[in-house]
PQR file of N, CA, C, O and H, with PARSE charges and radii, in Angstrom:
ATOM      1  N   UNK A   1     145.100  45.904 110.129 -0.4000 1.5000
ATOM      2  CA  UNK A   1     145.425  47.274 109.816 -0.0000 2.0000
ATOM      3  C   UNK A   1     144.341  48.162 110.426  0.5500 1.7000
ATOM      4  O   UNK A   1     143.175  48.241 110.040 -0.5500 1.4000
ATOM      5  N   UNK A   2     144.941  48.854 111.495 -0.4000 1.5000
ATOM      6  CA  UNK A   2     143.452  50.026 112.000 -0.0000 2.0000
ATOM      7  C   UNK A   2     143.742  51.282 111.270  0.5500 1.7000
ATOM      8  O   UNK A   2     144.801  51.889 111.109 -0.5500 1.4000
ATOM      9  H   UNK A   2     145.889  48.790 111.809  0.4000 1.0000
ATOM     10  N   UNK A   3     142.569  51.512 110.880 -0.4000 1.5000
ATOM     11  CA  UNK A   3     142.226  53.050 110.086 -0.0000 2.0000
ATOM     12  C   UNK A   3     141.242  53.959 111.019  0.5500 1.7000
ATOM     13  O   UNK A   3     140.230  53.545 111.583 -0.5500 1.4000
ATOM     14  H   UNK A   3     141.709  51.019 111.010  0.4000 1.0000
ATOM     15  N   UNK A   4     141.707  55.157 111.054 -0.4000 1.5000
ATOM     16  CA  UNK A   4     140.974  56.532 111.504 -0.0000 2.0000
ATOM     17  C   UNK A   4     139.769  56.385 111.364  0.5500 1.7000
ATOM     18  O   UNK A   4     139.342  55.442 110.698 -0.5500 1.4000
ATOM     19  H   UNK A   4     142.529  55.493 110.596  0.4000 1.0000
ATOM     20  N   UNK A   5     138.821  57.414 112.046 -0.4000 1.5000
ATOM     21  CA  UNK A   5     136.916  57.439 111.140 -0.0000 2.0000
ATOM     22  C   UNK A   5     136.963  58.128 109.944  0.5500 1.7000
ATOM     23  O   UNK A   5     135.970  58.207 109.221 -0.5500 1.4000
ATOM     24  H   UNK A   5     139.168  58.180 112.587  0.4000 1.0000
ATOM     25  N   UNK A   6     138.245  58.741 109.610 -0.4000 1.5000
ATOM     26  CA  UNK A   6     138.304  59.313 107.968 -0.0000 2.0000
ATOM     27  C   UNK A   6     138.604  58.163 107.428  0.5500 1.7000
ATOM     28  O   UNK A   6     138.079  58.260 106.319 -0.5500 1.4000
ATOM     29  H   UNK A   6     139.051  58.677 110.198  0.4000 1.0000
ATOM     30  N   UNK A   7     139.129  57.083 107.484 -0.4000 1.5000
ATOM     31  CA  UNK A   7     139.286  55.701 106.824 -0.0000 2.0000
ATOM     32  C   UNK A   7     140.668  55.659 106.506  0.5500 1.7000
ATOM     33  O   UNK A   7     141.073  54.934 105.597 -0.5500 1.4000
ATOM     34  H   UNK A   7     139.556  57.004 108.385  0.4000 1.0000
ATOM     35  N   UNK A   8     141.555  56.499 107.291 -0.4000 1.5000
ATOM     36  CA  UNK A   8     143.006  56.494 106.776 -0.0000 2.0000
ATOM     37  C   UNK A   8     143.947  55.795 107.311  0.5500 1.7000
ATOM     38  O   UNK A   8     144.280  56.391 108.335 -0.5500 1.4000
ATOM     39  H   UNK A   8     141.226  57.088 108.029  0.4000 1.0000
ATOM     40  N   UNK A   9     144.655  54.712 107.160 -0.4000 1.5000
ATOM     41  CA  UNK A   9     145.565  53.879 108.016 -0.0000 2.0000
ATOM     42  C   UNK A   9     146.362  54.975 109.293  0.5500 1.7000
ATOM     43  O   UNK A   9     146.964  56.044 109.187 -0.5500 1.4000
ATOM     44  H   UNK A   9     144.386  54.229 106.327  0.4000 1.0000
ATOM     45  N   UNK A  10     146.147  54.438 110.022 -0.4000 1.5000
ATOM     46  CA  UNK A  10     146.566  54.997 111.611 -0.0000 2.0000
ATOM     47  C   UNK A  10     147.635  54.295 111.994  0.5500 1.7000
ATOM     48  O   UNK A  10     147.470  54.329 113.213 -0.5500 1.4000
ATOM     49  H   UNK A  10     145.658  53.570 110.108  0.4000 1.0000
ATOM     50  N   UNK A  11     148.905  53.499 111.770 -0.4000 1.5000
ATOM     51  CA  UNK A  11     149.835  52.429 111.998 -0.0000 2.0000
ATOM     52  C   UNK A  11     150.011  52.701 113.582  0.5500 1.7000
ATOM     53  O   UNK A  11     149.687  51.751 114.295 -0.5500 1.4000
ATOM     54  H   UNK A  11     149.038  53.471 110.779  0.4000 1.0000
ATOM     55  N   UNK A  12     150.424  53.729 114.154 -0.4000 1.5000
ATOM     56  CA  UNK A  12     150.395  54.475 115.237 -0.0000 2.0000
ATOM     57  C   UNK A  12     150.067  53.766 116.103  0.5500 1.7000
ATOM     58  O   UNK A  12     150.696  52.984 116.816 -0.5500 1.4000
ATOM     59  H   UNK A  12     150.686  54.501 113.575  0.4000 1.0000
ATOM     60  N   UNK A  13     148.382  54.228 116.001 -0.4000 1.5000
ATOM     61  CA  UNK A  13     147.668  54.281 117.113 -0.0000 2.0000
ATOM     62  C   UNK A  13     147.223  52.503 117.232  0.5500 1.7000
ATOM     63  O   UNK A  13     147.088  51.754 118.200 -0.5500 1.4000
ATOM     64  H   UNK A  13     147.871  54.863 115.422  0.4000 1.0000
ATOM     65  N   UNK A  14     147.063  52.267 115.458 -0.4000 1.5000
ATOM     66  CA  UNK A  14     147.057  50.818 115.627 -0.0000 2.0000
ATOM     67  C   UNK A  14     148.110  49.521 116.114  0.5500 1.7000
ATOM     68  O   UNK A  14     147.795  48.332 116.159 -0.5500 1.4000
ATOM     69  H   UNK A  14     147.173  52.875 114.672  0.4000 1.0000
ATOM     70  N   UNK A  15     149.040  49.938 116.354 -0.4000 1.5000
ATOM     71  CA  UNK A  15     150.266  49.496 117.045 -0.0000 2.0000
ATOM     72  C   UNK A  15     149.880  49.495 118.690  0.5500 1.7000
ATOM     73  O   UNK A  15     149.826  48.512 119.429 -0.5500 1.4000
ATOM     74  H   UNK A  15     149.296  50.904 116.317  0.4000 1.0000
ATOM     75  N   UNK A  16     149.602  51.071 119.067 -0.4000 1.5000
ATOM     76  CA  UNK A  16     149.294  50.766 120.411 -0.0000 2.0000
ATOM     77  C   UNK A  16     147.885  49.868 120.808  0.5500 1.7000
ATOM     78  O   UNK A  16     147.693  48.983 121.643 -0.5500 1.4000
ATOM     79  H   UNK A  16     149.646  51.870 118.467  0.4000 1.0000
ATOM     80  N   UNK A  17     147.199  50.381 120.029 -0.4000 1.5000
ATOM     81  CA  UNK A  17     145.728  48.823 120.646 -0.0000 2.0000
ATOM     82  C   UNK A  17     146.173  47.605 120.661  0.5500 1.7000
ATOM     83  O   UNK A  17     145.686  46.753 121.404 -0.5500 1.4000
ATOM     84  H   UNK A  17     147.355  51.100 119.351  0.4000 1.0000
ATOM     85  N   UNK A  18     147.406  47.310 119.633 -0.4000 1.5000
ATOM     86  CA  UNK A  18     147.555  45.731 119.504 -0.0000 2.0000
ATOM     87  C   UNK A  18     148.558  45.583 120.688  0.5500 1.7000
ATOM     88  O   UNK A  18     148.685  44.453 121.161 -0.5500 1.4000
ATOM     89  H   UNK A  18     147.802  48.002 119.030  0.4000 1.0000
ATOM     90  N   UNK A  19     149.156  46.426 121.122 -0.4000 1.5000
ATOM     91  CA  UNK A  19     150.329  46.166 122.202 -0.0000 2.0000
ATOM     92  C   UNK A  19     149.223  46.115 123.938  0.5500 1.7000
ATOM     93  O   UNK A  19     149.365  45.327 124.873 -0.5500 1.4000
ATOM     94  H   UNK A  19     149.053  47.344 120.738  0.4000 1.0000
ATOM     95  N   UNK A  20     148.412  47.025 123.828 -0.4000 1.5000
ATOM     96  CA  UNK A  20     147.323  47.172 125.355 -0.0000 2.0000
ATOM     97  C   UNK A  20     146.771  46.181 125.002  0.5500 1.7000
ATOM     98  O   UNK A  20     147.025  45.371 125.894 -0.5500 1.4000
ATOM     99  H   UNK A  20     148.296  47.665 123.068  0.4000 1.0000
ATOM    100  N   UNK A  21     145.918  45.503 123.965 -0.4000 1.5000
ATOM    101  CA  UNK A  21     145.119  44.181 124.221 -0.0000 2.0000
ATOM    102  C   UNK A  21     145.746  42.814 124.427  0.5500 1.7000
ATOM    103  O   UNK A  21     145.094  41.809 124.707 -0.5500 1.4000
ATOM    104  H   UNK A  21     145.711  46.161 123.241  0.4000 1.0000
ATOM    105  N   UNK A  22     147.187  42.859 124.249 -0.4000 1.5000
ATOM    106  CA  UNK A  22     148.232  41.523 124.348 -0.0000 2.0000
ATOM    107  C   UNK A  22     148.318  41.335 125.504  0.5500 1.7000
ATOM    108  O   UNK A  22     148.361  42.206 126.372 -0.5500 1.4000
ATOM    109  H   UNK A  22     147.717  43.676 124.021  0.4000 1.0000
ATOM    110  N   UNK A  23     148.364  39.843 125.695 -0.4000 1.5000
ATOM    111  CA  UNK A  23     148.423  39.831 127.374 -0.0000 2.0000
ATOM    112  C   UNK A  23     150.268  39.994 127.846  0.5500 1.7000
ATOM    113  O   UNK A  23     151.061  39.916 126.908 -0.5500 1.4000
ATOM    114  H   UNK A  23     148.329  39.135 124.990  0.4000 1.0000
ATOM    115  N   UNK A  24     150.649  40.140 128.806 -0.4000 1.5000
ATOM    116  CA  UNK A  24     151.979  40.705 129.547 -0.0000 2.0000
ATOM    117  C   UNK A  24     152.775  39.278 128.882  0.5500 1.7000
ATOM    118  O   UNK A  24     152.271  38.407 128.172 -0.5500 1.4000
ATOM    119  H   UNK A  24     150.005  40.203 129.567  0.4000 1.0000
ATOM    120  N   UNK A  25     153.763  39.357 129.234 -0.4000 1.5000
ATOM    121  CA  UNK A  25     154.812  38.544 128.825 -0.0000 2.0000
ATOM    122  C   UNK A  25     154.528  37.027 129.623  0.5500 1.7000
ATOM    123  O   UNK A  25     154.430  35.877 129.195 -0.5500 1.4000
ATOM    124  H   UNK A  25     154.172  40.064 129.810  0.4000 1.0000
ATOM    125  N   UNK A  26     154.449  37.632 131.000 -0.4000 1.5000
ATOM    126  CA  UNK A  26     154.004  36.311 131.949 -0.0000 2.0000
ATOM    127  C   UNK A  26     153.286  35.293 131.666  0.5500 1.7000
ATOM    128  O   UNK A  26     153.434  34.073 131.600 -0.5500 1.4000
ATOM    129  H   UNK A  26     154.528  38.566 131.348  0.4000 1.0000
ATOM    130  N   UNK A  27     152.180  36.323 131.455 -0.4000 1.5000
ATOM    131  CA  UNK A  27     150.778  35.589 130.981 -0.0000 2.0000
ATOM    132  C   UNK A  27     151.179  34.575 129.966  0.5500 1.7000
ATOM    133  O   UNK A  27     151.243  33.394 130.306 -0.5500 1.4000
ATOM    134  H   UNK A  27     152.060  37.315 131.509  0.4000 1.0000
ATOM    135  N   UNK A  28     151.516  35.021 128.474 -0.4000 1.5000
ATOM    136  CA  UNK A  28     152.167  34.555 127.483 -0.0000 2.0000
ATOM    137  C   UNK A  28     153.313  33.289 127.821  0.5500 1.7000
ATOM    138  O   UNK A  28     153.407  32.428 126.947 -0.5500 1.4000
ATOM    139  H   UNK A  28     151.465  35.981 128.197  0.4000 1.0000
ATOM    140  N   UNK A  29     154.045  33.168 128.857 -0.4000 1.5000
ATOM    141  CA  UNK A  29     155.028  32.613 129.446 -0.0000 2.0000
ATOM    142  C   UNK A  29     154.026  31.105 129.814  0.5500 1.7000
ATOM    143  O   UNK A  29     154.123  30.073 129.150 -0.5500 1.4000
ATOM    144  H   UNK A  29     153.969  33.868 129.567  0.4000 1.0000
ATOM    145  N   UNK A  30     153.045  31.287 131.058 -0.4000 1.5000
ATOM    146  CA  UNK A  30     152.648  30.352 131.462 -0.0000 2.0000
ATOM    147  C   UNK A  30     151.846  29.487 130.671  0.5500 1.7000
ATOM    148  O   UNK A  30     151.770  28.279 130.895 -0.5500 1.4000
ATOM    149  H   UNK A  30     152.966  32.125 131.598  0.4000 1.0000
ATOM    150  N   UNK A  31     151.024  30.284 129.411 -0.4000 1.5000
ATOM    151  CA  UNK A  31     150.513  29.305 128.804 -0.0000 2.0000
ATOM    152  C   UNK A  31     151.363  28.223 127.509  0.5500 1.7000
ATOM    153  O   UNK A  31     151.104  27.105 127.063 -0.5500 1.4000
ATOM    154  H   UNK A  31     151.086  31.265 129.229  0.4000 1.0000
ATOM    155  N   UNK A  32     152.238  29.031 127.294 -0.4000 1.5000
ATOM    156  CA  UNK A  32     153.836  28.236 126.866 -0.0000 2.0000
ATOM    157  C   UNK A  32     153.870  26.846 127.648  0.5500 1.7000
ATOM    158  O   UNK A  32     153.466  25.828 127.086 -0.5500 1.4000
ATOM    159  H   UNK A  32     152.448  29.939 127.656  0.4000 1.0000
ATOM    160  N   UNK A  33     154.428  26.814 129.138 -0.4000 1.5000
ATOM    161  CA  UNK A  33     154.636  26.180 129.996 -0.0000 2.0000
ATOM    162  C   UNK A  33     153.489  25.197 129.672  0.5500 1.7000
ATOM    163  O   UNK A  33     153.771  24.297 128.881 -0.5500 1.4000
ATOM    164  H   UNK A  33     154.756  27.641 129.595  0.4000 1.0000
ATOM    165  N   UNK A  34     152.550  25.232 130.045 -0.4000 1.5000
ATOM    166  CA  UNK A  34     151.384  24.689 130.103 -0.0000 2.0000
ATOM    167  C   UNK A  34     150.925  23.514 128.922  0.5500 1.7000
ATOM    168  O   UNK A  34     150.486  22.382 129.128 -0.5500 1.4000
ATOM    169  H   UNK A  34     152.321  25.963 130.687  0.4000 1.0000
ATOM    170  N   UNK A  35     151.197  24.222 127.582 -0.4000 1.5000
ATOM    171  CA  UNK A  35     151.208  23.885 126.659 -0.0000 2.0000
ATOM    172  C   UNK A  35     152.428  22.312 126.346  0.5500 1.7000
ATOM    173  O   UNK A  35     152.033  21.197 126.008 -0.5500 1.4000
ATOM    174  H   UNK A  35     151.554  25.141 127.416  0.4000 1.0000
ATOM    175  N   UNK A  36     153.447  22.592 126.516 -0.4000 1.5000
ATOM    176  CA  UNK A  36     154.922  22.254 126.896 -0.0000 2.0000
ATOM    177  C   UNK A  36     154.408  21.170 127.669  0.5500 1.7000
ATOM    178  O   UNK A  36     154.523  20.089 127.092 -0.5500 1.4000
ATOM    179  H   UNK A  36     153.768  23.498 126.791  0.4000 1.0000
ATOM    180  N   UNK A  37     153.920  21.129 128.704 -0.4000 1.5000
ATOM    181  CA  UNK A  37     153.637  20.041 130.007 -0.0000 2.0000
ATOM    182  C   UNK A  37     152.380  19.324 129.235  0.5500 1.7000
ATOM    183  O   UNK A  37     152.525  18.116 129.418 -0.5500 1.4000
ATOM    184  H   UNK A  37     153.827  22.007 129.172  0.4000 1.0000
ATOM    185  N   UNK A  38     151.581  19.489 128.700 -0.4000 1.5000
ATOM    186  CA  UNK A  38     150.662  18.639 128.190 -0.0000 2.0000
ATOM    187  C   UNK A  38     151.481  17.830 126.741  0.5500 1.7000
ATOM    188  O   UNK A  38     151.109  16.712 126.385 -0.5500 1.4000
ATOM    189  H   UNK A  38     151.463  20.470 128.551  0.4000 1.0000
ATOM    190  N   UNK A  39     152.643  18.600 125.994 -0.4000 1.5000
ATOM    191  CA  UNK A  39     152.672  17.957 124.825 -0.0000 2.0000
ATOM    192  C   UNK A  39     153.721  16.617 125.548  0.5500 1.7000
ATOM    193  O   UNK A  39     153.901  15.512 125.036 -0.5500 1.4000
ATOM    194  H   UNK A  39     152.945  19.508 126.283  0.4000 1.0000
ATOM    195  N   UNK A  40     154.224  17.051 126.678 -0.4000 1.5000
ATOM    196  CA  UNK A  40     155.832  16.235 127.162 -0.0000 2.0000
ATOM    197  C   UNK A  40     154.773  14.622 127.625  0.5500 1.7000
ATOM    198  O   UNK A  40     155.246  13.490 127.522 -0.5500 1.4000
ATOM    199  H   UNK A  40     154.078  17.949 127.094  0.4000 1.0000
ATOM    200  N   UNK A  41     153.026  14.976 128.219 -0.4000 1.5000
ATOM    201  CA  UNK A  41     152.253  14.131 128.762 -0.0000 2.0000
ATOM    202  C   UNK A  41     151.878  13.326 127.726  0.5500 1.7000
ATOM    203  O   UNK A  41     151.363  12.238 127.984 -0.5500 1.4000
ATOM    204  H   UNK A  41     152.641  15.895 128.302  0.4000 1.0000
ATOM    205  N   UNK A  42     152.119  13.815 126.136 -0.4000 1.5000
ATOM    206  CA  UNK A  42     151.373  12.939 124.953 -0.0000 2.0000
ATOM    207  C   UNK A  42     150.158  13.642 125.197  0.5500 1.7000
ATOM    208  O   UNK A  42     149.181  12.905 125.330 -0.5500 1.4000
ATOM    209  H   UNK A  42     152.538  14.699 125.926  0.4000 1.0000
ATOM    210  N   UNK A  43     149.984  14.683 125.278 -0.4000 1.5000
ATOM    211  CA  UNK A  43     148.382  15.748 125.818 -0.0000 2.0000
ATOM    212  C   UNK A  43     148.253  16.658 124.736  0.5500 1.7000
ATOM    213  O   UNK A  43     149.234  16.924 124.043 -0.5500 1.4000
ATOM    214  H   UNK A  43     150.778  15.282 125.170  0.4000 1.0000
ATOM    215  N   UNK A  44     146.994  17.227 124.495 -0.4000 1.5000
ATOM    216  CA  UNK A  44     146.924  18.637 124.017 -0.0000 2.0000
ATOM    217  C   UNK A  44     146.228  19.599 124.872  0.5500 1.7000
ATOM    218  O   UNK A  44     145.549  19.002 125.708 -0.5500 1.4000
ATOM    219  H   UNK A  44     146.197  17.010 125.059  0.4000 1.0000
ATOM    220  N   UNK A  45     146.140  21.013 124.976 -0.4000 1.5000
ATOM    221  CA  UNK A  45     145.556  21.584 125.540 -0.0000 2.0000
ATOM    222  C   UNK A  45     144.500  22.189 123.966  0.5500 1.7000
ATOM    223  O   UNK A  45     144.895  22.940 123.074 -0.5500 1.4000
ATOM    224  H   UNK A  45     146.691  21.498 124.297  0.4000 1.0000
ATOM    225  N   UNK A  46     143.014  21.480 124.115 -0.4000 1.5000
ATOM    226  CA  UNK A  46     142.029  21.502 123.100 -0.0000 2.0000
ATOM    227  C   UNK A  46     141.234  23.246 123.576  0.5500 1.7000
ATOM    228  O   UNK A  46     141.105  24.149 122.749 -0.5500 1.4000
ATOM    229  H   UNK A  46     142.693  20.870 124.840  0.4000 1.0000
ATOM    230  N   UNK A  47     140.810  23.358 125.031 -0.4000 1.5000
ATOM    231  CA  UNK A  47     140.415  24.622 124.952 -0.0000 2.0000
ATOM    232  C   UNK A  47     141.174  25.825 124.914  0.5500 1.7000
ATOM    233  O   UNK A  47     142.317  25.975 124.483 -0.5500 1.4000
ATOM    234  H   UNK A  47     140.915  22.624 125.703  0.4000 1.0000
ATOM    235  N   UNK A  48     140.244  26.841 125.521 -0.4000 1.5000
ATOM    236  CA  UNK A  48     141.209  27.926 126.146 -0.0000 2.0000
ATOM    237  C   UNK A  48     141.553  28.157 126.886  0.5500 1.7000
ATOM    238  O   UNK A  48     140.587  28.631 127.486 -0.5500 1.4000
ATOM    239  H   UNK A  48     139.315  26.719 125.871  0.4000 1.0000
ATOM    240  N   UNK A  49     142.697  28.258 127.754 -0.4000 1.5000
ATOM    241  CA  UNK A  49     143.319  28.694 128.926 -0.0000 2.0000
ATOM    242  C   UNK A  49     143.035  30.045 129.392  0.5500 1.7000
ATOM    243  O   UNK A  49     143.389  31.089 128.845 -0.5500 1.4000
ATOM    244  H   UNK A  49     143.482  27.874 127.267  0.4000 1.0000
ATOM    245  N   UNK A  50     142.390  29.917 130.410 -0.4000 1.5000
ATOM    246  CA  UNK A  50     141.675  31.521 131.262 -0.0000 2.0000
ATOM    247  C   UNK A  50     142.823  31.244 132.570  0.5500 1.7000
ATOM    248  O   UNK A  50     143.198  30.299 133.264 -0.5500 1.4000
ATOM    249  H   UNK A  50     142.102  29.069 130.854  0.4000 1.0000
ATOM    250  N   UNK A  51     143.064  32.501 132.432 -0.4000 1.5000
ATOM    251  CA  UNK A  51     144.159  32.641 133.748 -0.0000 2.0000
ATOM    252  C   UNK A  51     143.916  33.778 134.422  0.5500 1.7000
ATOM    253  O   UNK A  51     143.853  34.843 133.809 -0.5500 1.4000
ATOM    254  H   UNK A  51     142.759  33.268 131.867  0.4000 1.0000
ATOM    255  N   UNK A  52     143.742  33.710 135.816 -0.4000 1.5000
ATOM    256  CA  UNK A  52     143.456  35.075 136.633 -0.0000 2.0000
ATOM    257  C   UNK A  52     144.866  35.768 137.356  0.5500 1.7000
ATOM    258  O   UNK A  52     145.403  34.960 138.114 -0.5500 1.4000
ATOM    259  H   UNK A  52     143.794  32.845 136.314  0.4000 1.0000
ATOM    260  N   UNK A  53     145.413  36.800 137.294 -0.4000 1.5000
ATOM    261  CA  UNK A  53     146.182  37.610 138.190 -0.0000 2.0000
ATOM    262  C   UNK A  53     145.620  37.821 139.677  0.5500 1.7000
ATOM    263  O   UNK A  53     144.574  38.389 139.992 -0.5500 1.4000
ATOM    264  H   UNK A  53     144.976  37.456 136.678  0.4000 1.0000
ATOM    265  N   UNK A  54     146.692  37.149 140.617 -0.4000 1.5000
ATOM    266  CA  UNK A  54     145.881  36.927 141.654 -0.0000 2.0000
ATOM    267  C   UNK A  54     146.056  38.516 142.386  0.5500 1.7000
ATOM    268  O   UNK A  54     145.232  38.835 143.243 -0.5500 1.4000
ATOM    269  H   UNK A  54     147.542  36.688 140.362  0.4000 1.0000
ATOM    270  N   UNK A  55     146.999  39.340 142.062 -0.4000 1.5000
ATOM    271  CA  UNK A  55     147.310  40.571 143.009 -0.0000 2.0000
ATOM    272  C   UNK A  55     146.026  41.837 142.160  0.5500 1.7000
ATOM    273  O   UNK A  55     145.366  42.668 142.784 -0.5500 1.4000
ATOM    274  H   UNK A  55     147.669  39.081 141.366  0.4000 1.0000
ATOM    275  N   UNK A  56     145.991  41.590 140.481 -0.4000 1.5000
ATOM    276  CA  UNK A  56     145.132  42.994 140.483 -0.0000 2.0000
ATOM    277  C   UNK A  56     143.697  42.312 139.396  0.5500 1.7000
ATOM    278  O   UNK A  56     142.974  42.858 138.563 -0.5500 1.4000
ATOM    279  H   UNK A  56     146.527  40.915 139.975  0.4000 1.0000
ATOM    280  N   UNK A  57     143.766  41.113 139.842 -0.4000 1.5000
ATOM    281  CA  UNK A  57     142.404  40.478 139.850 -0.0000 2.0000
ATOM    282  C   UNK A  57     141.754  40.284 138.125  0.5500 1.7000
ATOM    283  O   UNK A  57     140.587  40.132 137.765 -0.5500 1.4000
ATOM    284  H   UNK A  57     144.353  40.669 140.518  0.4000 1.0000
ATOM    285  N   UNK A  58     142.920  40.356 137.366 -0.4000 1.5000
ATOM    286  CA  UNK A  58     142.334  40.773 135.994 -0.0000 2.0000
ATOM    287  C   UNK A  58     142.412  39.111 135.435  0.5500 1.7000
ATOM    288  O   UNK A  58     143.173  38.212 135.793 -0.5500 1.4000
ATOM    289  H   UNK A  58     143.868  40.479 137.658  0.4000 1.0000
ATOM    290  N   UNK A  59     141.191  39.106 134.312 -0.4000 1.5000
ATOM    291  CA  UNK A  59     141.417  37.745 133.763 -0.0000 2.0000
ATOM    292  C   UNK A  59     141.864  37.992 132.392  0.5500 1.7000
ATOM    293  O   UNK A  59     141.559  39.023 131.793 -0.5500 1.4000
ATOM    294  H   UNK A  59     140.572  39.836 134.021  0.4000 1.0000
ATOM    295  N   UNK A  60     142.733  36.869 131.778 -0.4000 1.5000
ATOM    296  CA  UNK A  60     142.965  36.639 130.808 -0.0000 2.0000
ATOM    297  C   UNK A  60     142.878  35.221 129.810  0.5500 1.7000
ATOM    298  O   UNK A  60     143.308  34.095 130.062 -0.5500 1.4000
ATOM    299  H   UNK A  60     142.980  36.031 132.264  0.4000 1.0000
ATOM    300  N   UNK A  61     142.275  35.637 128.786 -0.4000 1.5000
ATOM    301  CA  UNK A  61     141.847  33.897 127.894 -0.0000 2.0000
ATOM    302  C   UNK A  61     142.720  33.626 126.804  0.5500 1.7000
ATOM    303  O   UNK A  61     142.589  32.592 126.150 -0.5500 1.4000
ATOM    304  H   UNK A  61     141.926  36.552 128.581  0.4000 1.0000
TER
END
């Protein structure tokens, strides 16, 4: 729940930070995949998956 600096629930604005800090759908997509291909191997994926966008260079964990 994000609250204002008056301390007042903001649902709003706290909706949009949680939607800009989520990674894109893609992103979300491949580590699915990924996940999926290690469980089909008898695998887990134990760390975190860091993935780079190769066109606007941004990383995501």
């Amino acid at each position: 729940m994000y609250k204002n600096n008056e301390g007042y629930t903001d649902n709003t604005a706290g909706e949009a930070i949680e939607r800009a800090d989520r990674p894109p759908h893609a992103v979300r997509q491949v580590i699915y995949i990924l996940r999926l291909i290690a469980s089909l191997a008898g695998m887990e994926i134990v760390g975190r998956v860091r993935l780079k966008d190769k066109e606007t260079g941004r990383e995501w964990n």
